[in-house]
C-alpha positions in Angstrom: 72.0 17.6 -64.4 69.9 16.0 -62.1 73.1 15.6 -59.4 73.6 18.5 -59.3 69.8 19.6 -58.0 69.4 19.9 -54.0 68.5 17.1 -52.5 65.1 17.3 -51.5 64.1 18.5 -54.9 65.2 15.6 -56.6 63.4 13.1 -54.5 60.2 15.6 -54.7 60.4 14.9 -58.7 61.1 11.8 -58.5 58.3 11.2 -56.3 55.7 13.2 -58.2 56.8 11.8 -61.9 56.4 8.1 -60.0 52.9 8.8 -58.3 51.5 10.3 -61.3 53.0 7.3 -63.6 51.5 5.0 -60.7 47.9 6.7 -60.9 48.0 6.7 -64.4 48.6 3.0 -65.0 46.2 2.3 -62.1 43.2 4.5 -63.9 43.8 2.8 -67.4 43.6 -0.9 -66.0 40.6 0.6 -63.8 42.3 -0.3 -60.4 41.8 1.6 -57.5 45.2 4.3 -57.0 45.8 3.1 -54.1 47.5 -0.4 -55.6 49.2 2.4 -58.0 50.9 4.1 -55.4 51.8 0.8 -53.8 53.3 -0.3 -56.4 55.5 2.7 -57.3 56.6 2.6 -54.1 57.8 -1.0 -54.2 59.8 0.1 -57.8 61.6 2.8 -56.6 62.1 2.4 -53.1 66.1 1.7 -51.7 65.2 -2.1 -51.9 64.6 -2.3 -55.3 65.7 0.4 -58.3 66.7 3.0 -55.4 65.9 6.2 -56.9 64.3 7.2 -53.3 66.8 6.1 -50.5 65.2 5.1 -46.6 64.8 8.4 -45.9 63.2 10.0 -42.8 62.0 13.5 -44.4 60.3 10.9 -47.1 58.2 9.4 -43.8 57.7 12.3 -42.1 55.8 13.8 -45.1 54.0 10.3 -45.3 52.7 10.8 -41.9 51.0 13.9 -43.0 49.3 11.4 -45.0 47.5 9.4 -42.1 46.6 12.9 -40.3 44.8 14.0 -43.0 43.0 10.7 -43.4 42.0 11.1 -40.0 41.2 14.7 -40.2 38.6 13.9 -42.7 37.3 10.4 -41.2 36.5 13.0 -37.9 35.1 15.5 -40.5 32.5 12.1 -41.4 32.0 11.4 -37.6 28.2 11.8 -37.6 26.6 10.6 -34.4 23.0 10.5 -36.4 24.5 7.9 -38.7 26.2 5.8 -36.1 23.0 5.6 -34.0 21.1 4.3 -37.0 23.5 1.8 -37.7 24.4 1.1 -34.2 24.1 -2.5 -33.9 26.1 -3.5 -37.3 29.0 -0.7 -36.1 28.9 -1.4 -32.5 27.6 -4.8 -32.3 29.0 -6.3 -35.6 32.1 -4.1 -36.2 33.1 -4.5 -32.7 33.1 -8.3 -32.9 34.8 -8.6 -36.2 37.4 -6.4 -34.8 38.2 -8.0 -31.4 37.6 -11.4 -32.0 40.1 -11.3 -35.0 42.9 -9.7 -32.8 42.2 -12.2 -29.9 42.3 -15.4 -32.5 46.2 -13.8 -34.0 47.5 -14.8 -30.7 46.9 -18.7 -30.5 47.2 -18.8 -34.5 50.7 -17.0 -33.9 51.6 -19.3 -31.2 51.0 -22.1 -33.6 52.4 -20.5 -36.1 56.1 -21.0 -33.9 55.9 -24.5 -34.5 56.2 -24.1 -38.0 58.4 -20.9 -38.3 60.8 -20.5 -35.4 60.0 -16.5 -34.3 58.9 -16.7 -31.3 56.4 -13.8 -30.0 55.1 -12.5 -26.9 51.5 -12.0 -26.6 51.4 -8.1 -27.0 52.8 -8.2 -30.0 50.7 -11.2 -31.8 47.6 -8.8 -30.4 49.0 -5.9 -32.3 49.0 -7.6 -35.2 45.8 -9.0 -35.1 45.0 -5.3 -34.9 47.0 -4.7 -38.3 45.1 -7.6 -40.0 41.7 -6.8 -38.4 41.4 -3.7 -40.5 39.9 -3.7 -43.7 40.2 -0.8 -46.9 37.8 1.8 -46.6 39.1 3.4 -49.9 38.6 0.3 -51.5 35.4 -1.6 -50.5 33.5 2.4 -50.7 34.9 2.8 -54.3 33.7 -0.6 -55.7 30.5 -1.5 -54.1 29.6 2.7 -55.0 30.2 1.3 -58.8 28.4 -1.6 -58.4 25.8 0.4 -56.6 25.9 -2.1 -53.9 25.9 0.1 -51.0 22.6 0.0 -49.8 22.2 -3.7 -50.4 22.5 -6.0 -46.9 26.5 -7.1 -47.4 26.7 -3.5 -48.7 25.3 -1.9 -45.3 27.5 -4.6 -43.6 30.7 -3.9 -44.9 30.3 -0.2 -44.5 29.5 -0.5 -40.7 31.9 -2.5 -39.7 34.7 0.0 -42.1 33.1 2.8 -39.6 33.8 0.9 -36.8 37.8 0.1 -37.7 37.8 3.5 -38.5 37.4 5.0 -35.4 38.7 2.3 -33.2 42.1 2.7 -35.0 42.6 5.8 -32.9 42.0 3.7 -29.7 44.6 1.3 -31.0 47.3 3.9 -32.0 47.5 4.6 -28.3 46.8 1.4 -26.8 49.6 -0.5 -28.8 52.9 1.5 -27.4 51.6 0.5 -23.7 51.2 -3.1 -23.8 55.1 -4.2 -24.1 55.1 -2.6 -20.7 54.2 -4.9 -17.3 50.7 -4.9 -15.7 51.3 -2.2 -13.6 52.4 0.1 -16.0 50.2 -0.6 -18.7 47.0 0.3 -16.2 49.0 3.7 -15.3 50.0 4.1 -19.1 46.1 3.3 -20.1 44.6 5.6 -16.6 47.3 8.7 -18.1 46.1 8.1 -21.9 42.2 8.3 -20.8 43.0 11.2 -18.4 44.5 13.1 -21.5 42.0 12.3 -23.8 39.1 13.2 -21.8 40.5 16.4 -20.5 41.6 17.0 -24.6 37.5 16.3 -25.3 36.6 18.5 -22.8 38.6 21.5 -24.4 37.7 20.7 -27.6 34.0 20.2 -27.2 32.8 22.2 -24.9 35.6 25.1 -24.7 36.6 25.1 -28.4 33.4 24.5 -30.4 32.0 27.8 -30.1 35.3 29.7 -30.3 36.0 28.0 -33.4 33.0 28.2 -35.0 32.9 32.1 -34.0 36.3 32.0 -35.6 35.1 30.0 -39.1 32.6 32.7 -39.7 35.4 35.1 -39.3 37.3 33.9 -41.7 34.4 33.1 -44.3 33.4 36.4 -44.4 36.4 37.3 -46.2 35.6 35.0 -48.9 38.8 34.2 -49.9 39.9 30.5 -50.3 43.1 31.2 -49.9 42.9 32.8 -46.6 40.1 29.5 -45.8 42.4 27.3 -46.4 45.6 28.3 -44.4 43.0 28.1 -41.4 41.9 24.3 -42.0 45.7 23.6 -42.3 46.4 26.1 -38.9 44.2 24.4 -36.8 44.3 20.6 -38.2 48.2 20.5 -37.8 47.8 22.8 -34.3 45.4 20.3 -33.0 48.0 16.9 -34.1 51.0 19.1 -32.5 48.6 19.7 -29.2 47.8 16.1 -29.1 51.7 14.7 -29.6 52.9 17.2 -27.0 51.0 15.8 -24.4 52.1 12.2 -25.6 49.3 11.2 -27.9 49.5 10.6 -31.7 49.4 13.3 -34.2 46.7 11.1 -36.1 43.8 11.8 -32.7 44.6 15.4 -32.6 43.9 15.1 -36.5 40.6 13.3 -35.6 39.5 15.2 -33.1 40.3 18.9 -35.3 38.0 17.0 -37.9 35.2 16.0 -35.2 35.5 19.5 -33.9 34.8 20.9 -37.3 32.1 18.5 -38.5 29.9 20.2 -35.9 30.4 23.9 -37.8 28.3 24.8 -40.9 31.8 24.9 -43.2 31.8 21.0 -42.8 31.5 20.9 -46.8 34.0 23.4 -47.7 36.4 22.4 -45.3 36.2 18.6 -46.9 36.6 20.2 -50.4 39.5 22.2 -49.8 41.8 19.4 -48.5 40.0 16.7 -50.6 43.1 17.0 -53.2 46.0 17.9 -50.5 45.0 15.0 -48.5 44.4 12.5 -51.3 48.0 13.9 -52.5 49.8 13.1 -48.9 47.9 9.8 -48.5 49.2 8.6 -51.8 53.1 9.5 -50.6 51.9 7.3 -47.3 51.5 4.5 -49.6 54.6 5.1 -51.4 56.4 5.0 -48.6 54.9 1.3 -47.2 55.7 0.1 -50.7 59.1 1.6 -50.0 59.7 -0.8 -47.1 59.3 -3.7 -48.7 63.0 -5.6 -49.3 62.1 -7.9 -52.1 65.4 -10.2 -52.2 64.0 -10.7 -48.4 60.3 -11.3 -49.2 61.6 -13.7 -52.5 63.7 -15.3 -49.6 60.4 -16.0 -47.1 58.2 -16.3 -49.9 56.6 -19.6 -48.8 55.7 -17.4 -45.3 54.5 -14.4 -47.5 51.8 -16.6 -48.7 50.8 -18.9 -45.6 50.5 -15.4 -44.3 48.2 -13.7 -46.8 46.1 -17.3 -47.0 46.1 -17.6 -43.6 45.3 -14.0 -42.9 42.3 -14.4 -45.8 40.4 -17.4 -44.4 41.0 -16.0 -40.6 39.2 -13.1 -41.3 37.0 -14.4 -44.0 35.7 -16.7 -41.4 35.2 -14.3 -38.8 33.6 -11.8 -41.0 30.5 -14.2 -42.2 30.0 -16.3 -39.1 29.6 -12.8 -37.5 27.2 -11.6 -40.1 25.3 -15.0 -40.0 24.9 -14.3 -36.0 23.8 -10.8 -36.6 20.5 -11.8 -38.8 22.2 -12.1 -42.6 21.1 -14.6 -45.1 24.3 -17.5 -45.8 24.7 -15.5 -49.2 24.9 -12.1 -47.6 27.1 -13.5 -45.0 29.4 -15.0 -47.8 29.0 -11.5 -50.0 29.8 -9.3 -46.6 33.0 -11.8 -45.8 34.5 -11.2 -49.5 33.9 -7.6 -49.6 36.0 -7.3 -46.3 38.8 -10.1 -45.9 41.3 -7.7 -47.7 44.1 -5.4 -45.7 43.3 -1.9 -45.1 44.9 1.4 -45.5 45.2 1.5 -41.2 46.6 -2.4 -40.8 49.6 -0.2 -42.9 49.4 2.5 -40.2 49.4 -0.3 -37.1 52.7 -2.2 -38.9 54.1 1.4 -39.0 53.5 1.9 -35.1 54.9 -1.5 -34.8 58.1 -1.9 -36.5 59.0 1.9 -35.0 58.9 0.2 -31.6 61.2 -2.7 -32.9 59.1 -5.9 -31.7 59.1 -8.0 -34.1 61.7 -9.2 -36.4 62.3 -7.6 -40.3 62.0 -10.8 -41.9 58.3 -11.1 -40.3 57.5 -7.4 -40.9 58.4 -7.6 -44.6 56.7 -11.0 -45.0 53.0 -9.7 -43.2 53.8 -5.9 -45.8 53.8 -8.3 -48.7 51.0 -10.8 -47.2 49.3 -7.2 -46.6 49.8 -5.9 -50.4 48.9 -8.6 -52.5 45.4 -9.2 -50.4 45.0 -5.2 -51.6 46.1 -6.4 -55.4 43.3 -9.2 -55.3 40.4 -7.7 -53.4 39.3 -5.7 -56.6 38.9 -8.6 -58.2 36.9 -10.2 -55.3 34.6 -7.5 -54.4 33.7 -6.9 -58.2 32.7 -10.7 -58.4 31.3 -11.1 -54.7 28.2 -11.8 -56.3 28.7 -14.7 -58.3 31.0 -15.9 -56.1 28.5 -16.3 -53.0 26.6 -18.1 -55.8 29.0 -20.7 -56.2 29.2 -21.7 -52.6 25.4 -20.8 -51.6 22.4 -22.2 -52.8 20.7 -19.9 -50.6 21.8 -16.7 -51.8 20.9 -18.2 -55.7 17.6 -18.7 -53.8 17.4 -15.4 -52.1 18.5 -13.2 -55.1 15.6 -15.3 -57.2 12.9 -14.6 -54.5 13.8 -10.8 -54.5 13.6 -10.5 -57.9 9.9 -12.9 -58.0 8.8 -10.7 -55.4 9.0 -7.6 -57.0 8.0 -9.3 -60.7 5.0 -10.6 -58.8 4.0 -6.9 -57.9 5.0 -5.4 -61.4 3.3 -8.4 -63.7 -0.2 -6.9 -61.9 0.7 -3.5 -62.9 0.2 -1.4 -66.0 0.5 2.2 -66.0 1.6 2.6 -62.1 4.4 4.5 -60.5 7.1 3.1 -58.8 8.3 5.1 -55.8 12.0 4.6 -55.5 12.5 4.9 -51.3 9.8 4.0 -49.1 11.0 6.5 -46.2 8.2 9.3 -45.2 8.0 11.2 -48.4 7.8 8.1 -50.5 4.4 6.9 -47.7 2.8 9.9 -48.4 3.2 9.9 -52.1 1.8 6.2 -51.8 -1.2 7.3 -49.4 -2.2 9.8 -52.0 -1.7 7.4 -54.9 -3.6 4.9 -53.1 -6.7 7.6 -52.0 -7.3 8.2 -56.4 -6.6 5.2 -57.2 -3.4 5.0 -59.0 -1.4 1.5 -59.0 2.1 1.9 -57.8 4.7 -0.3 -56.4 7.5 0.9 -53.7 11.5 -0.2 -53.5 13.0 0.0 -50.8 16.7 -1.4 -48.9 15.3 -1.6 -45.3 14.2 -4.7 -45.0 12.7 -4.2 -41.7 10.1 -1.3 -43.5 9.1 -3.4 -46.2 8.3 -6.0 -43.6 5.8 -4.1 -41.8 4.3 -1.8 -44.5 4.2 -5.4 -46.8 1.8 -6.4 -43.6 0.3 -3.6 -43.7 -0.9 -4.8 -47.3 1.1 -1.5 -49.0 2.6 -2.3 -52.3 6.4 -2.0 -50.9 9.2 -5.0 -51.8 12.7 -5.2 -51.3 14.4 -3.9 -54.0 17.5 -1.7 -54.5 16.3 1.3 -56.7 20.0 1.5 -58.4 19.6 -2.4 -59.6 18.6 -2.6 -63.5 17.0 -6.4 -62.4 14.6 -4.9 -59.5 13.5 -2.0 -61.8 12.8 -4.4 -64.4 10.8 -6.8 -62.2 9.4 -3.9 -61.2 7.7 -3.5 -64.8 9.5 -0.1 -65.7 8.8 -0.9 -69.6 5.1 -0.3 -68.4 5.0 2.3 -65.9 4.0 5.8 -66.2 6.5 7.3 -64.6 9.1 7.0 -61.7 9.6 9.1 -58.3 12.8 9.2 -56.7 11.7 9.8 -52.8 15.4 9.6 -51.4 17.8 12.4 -51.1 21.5 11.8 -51.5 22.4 13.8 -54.5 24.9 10.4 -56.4 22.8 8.0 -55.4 19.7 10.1 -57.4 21.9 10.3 -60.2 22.4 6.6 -60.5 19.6 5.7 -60.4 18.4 8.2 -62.9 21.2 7.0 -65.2 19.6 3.5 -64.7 16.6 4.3 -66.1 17.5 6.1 -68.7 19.0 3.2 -70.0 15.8 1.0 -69.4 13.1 3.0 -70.5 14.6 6.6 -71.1 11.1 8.2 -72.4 9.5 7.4 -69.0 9.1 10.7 -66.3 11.3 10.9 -63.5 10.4 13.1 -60.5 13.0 13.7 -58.0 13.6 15.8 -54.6 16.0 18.2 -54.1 17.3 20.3 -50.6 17.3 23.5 -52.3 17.2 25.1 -56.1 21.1 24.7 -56.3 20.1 21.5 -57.4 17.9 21.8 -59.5 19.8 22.4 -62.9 22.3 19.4 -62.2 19.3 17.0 -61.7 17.8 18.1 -64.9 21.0 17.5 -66.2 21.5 14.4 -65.6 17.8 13.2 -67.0 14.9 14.1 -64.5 11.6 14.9 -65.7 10.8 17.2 -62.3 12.8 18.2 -59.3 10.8 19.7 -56.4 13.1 21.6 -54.0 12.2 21.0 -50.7 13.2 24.3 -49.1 11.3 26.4 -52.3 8.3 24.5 -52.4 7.7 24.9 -48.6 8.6 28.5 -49.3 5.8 28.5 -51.8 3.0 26.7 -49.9 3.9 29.2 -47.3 3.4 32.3 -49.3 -0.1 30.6 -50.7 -1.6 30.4 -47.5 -0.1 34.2 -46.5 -1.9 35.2 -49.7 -5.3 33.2 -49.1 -5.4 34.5 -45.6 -4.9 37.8 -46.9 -8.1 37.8 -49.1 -6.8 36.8 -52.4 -9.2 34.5 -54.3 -8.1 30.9 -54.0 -8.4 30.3 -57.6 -5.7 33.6 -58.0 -3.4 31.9 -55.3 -3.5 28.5 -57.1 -2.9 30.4 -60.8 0.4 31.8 -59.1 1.6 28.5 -57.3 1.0 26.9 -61.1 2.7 29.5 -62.7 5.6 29.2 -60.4 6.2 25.5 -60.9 5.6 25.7 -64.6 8.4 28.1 -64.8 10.5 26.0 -63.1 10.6 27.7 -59.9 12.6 30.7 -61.9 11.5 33.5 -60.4 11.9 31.8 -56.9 15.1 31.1 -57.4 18.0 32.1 -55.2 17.7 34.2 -52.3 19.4 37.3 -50.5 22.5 35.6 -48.6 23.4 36.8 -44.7 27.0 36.2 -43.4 26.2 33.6 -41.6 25.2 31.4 -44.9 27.9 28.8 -46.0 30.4 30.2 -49.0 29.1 28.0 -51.4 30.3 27.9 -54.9 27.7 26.5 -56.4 24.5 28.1 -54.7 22.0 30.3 -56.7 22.1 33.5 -54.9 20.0 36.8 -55.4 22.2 40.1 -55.5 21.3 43.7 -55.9 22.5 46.9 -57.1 21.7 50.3 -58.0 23.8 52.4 -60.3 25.1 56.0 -59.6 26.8 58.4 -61.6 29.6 57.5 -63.1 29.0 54.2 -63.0 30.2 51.8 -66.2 26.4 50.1 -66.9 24.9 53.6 -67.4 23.7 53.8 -71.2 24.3 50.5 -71.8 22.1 47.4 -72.3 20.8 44.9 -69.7 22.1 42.4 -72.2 25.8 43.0 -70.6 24.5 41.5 -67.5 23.7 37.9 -69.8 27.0 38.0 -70.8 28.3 37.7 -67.3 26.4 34.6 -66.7 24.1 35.6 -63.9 20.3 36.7 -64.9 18.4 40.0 -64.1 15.9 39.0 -62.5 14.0 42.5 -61.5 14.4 45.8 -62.6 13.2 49.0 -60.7 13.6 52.7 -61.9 12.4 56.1 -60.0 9.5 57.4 -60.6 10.2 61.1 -61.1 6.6 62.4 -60.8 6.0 60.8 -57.6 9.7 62.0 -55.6 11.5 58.5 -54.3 8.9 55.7 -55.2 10.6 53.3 -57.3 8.1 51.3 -60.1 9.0 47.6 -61.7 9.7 47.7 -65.5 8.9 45.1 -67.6 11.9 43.4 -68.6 13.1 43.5 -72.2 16.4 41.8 -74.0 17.6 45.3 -74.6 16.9 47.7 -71.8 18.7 50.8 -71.8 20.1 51.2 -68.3 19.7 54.8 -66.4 20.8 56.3 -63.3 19.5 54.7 -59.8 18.3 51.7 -61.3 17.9 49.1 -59.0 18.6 45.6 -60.3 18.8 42.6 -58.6 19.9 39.6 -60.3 20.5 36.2 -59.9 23.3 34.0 -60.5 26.1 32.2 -58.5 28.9 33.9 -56.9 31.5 34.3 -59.4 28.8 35.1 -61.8 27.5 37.8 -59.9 30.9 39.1 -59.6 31.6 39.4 -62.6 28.3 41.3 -63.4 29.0 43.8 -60.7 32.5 44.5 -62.5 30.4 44.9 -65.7 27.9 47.5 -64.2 29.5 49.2 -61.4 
């Protein structure tokens, strides 16, 4: 039967029953999908069972791939984070990068003396490019696991992945001009800069605001659908822009993503491709595991692996004599160097570029693909044991870890009954000024080493610690503390570290920030005592000194701030939305309505408005002896509902939805 399906179809099956076979294998032996879709790609491609021939229509979907992955790395493109991680992305990244790509060229010219495949200089830098990059998808995914983020190699690895990322985009259109003489490759360079600016200029200045105009637009007619045919108009629109004028569809990607970042749909825009991208990107990968020629690779196998070993230590080497020179410990320098000697999901994209243009020779190309995907297949197993591997080969970091830990033991063994303060930022100092004025023992963690130097000094109760670590909280006496505050406010980092603790001492309290009442319930949730919403509780202090001001008693003003916060914030919750607010899903929003005749919720009980899922919150009715003034009622389960009531209730979107259907 299958024979007899078109063409395209059959490879679209046979692609989606292999991916999905790929992911699933890849999810039970808890491997990233990535190596998955490798993999499946290697099985089926021409070279090997050949259920997908070497087909163009196969790559050019693939490419979709990398323009989405770019779309969303410009989407990430925060200039607040780079500048506070400027020297490790600009300084550190910057090094790793160019000196690796410099160092391919005599190691390839040496590298003729063994193999005969000789190489002009251009294209050993090119590769040095490929090699230089490192897996985002893969160092972000395990080190998040192991909660390593914030720790030193952690910080490292991530600012020197930000830095590949966005200088892949300068590579993509550097590489194409450098077969070309001196001459031309100034004019090609002059042309590509000339375009680019002038494409920044539109973008930025010209197209922000009309595209931000044009985003609220579209959001107000809440309709996903509708939202997401414009993310996919004006990502693709910007990559066709871009390879019109000569540059790659991957910058124009970049650039649509950058351009977006700067609108308040950010967020929505990154959710609605998350799946469509992640879907595309895999088929990339199929399709590099599709070059691969096996009988080839089996034939240069002893090359395959001088490649991958040589590639390894090159960049291994780099990586922590760089990190050494930018202020780590030996053990971080060793951790950061593991973390990043594998290849990345871009070296793929730079091969790509490369064998298009024909430069280097198949045997080569297949041999660096297979170097390339077994240092993928091994890094898991690397980054998961970075720790105890630096161990092996650094006294120092033995030494280090120890002293981090006796540091903050040293703090804890003193305390009994004190708070630790997870986050040491400006929240977490005035939590520990008012601790310190009554009197209450507390001890702060925090990851910057540079603010536990200086408030240390300042004789504050603040070590280096990573709040996510189930040693540090131990050192940090959590068996014997009265309760924990979580001062820091990325939402999965919170949760972690809640998680921790519930496993170490799960009767202790644990207060937590929040932006907004949205997150409230999913903090609960997940095990937190408290959760003070930033945005509500200014809100409240607000309204306090509105009321105080206004003559109410102080002692009246504090009963309703009390009464407020005992109830969880409940009748604070949610607020009356104006189109310009972000379409979120999730939000708590207030919503009200007032029936007229004929309407369905006349007669009936509040109680239908439970079922719905939202909440009525308030409920006003006319007061017929005094014309159009409306009076509150008190609020019962079963409230008979009349003719222009006004109720506003609270609840999310769909929720509220759904209750309007139900009354109206």
């Amino acid at each position: 039967m299958i024979k007899y399906m078109p063409t395209i179809l059959k490879f679209t099956l046979i692609l989606l029953a292999s991916s999905l076979a790929g992911v699933l294998i890849s999810k039970v032996l808890k491997l990233p999908s990535i190596l998955g879709y490798l993999f499946v790609g290697l099985l089926i491609g021409p070279n090997a069972l050949g259920l997908v021939p070497d087909n163009q229509t196969v790559k050019d979907l693939a490419e979709f791939g990398v323009v989405f992955l770019m779309f969303s790395i410009g989407l990430e493109f925060n200039l607040k984070k780079l500048k506070s991680m400027k020297s490790i992305v600009f300084g550190f990244g910057a090094s790793q990068v160019l000196l690796t790509m410099f160092l391919t060229i005599p190691v390839g010219y040496f590298l003729r003396f063994v193999i005969p495949l000789p190489m002009p200089w251009h294209v050993l830098f090119a590769l040095g490019g490929a090699i230089a990059m490192s897996s985002t998808a893969l160092v972000v995914k395990i080190l998040s696991e192991k909660n390593e983020i914030e720790s030193p190699h952690g910080r490292n690895a991530i600012g020197v992945l930000l830095f590949q990322d966005l200088v892949v985009i300068l590579l993509l259109i550097l590489i194409p001009s450098l077969g070309k003489n001196s001459g031309d490759i100034f004019f090609a360079l002059s042309m590509t800069a000339l375009k680019v600016a002038i494409a920044l200029i539109l973008i930025f200045f010209i197209g922000q605001k009309i595209f931000s105009t044009w985003f609220g637009l579209i959001a107000r007619f809440k309709s996903q659908e509708l939202f997401m045919l414009n993310v996919l108009l004006i990502s693709l629109g910007l990559s066709a822009v871009t390879s019109v004028v000569g540059l790659s569809l991957a910058l124009g990607a970049f650039m649509a993503g950058m351009l977006i970042s700067e609108t308040p749909y950010r967020y929505q825009v990154e959710e609605s491709i998350a799946s469509f991208r992640d879907i595309l990107l895999g088929l990339f990968f199929i399709s590099i595991g599709m070059l691969v020629n096996i009988p080839q690779v089996l034939s240069n196998f002893h090359l395959v692996i001088f490649l991958l070993v040589g590639a390894l230590f090159l960049k291994f080497s780099v990586i922590a004599l760089l990190a050494k020179r930018f202020g780590s410990s030996p053990g971080e320098a060793i951790r950061t160097g593991l973390c990043l000697t594998q290849a990345g999901e871009f070296g793929f994209v730079l091969i790509n570029q490369i064998d298009s243009l024909d430069w280097i020779d198949p045997s080569l190309s297949q041999s660096v693909i297979a170097a390339m995907l077994l240092s993928m297949m091994i890094a898991p197993i690397v980054i998961q044991f970075n720790g105890k591997i630096a161990l092996r080969f650094s006294q120092n970091e033995w030494l280090n870890q120890s002293l981090k830990i006796t540091q903050i033991a040293s703090q804890g063994a003193k305390k009994e009954k004190h708070i630790i303060i997870c986050g040491f930022g400006i929240t977490g100092q005035y939590i520990a000024k008012f601790l310190e004025e009554e009197g209450v023992n507390y001890i702060a963690l925090d990851s910057d080493p540079e603010r536990v130097k200086e408030a240390s000094t300042a004789g504050l109760s603040v070590v280096y610690g990573v709040s996510q670590s189930a040693n540090h909280l131990n050192a940090a006496s959590i068996s014997r503390a009265s309760a924990v505050v979580i001062t820091f406010q990325d939402m999965n980092e919170i949760i972690r570290v809640i998680h921790q603790i519930q496993i170490l001492n799960p009767k202790i309290p644990v207060i937590v920030r929040a932006t907004d009442e949205s997150e409230i319930d999913k903090l609960h949730n997940a095990g937190a005592t408290q959760v003070i919403p930033e945005k509500t509780e200014g809100g409240l202090m607000m309204a306090a000194n509105v009321l105080s001001l206004s003559g109410v008693p102080i002692s009246k003003v504090l009963r309703r701030v009390t009464q407020a916060r005992e109830n969880r914030y409940g009748k604070l919750r949610g607020y009356f939305p104006s189109t310009e607010d972000e379409d979120d899903e999730s939000s708590i929003r207030l919503h009200s309505i007032q029936l007229k005749r004929g309407d369905k919720g006349i007669g009936c009980s509040s109680s239908i408005i439970s079922h719905s899922g939202a909440v009525l919150q308030t409920l006003r009715r006319k007061n017929h002896q005094v014309g159009v003034v409306f009076r509150k009622l008190d609020l019962t389960e079963d409230q008979i509902l009349e003719e222009q009531d006004i109720l506003i209730i609270l609840g999310n979107p769909e929720s509220l939805e759904r209750a309007e259907r139900a009354l109206i």
